[in-house]
N, C-alpha and C positions, 0 to 999 in steps of 0.2 A: 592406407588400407586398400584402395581401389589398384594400387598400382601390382597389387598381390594377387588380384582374382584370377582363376583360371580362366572365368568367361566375364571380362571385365560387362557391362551395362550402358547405355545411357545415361547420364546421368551421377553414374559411380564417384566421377572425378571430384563430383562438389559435397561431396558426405562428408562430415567430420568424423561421426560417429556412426555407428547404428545403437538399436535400446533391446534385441531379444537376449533371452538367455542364452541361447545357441544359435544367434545366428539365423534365425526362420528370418528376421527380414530381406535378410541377404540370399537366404535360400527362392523366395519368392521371387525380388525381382530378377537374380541370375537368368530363373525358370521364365519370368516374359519379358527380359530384353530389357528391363529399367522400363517397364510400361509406366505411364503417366496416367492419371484420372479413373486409376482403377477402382473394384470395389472391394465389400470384405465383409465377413459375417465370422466374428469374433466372440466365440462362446469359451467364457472364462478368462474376461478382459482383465479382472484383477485392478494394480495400477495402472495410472497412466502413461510413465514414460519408461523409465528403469526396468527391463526385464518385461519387456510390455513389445507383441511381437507386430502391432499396427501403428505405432507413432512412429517410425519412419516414416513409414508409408503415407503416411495423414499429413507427414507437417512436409514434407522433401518433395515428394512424389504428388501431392495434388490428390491422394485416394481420398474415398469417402466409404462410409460404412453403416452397420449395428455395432454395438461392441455389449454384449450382455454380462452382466456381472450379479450374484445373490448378494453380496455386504457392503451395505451402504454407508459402513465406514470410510470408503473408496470415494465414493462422492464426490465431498470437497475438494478431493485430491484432482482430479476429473474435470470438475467446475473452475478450478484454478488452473491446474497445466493443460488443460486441451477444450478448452472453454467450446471449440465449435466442430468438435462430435460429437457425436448420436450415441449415449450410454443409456440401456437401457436397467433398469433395477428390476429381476426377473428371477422366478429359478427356471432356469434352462430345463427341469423336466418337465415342467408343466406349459411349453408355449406350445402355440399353435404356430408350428414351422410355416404351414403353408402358405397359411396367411401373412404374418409376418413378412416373408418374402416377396410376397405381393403386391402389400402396402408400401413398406419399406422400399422394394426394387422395380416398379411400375415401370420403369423402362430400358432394365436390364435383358432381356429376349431370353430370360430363365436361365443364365448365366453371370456367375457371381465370379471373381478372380481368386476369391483368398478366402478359405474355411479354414479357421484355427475351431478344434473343438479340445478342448483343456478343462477341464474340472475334476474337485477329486470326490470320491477315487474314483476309478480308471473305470471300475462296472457301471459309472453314471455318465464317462462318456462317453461312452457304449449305449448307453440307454438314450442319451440327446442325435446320435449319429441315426439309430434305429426310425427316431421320431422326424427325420429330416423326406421330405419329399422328394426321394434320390429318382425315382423313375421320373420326374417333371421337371428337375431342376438340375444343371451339370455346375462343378467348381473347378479350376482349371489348376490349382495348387489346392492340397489339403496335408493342413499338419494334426495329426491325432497323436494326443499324448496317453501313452498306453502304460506307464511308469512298472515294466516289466521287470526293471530291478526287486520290484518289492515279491514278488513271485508268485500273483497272481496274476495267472497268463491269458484268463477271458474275455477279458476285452481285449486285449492284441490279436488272439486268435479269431474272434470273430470281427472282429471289425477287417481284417485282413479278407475273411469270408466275404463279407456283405460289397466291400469297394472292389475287391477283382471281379466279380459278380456282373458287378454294374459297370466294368470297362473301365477303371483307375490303374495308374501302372505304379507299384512299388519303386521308387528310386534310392530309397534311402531305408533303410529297415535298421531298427532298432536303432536308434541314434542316440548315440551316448556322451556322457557329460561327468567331466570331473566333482565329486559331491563327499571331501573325505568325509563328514561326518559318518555315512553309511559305507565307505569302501575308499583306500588307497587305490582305486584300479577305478576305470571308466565304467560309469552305470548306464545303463539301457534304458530310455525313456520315452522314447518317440517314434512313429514311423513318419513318415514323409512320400506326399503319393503327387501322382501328373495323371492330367486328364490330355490322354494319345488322340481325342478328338479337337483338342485345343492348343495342344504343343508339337512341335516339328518330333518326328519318331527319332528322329538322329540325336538334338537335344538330351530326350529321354536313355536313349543307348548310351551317350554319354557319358550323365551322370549316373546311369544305373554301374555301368563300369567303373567310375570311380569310387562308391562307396562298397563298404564290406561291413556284414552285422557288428555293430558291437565298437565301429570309428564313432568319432568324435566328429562335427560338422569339416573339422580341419581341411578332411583329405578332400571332399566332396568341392568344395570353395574354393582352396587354399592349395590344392596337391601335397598337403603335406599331413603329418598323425602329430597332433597335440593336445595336450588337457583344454577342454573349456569348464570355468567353474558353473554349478548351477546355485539359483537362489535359494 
């Protein structure tokens, strides 16, 4: 797989696999070079490994994080495959972000590496993005899943509002995933953002050049257009 990146990493050569549905682990480290010891505020951690867009990063890479999840069904699953992260059993609209972050990140300098916000539907993670201390705290990759296929467009549209606002740069819009149940044709699920105060501007031109609404992670990674399945 590493031998295929457009912007291979550090690190890349010793991957066997990666575990997101599309790809965000590979999106992240691409975006910092195969950084090592990074961190991560994972809202709608879900499972642990499979389709799960932080165990690369936790078990390969040395990252440490939160990882918030509402169904404690997930638990055991959690306590057995990734025995030594931070899950937290929470509803992501009711925390106190700032704190949280505080606690949790005391010596982070209010910068975090990796904000997945994922829960459904899409107007709650809207609602957890809103609730996040964005004027006090910068994330240097952010993937929001905004599941625009389903065609309610309010939280893709604002939340695209609130992060160019705040000096986030779009690289990736609308990122799409093979899912026939709902559609023979690539569905539109995610955007995918860079913070231009923490990534080289050339990087970001990059890959903003390489993606087009409506690809699949392929072209962006890969230079090339393919189905990826979603779960």
């Amino acid at each position: 797989m590493h031998s295929l990146l457009l912007q291979p990493f550090a690190g890349a050569e010793r991957m066997q696999r990666n575990h997101s549905q599309a790809w965000q682990d590979l999106f992240v480290l691409t975006a910092l070079g195969g950084k090592r010891g990074g961190s991560y505020l994972e809202v709608g951690a879900h499972v642990p490994v499979d389709n799960n867009n932080t165990c690369l990063l936790h078990r390969e890479f040395d990252w440490e994080g939160v990882s918030i999840e509402l169904d404690p069904v997930h638990f055991p699953a959690w306590l057995r495959e990734r025995p030594q992260s931070s899950l937290l059993l929470a509803d992501a609209l009711r925390l106190d972000y700032a704190g949280l972050l505080e606690q949790g990140f005391a010596n982070a300098a209010r910068r975090l590496d990796y904000l997945q916000l994922d829960i459904d539907p899409s107007i709650h993670t809207l609602q957890v993005l809103e609730r996040l201390p964005l004027d006090s705290w910068r994330f240097s990759v952010i993937t929001f899943e905004t599941d625009a296929y389903r065609n309610d467009l309010r939280a893709r549209e604002r939340s695209r509002e609130i992060l160019t606002a705040h000096g986030y740069a779009l690289v990736a819009a609308d990122v799409s995933v093979l899912y026939p149940p709902v559609s023979p044709d690539p569905i539109a699920f995610e955007d995918w953002w860079l913070d231009p105060q923490s990534i080289d501007a050339e990087r970001i031109r990059g890959m903003q050049s390489m993606h087009r609404p409506g690809d699949t992670p392929h072209r962006l990674l890969f230079g090339s257009f393919s189905g990826a399945a979603a779960r």
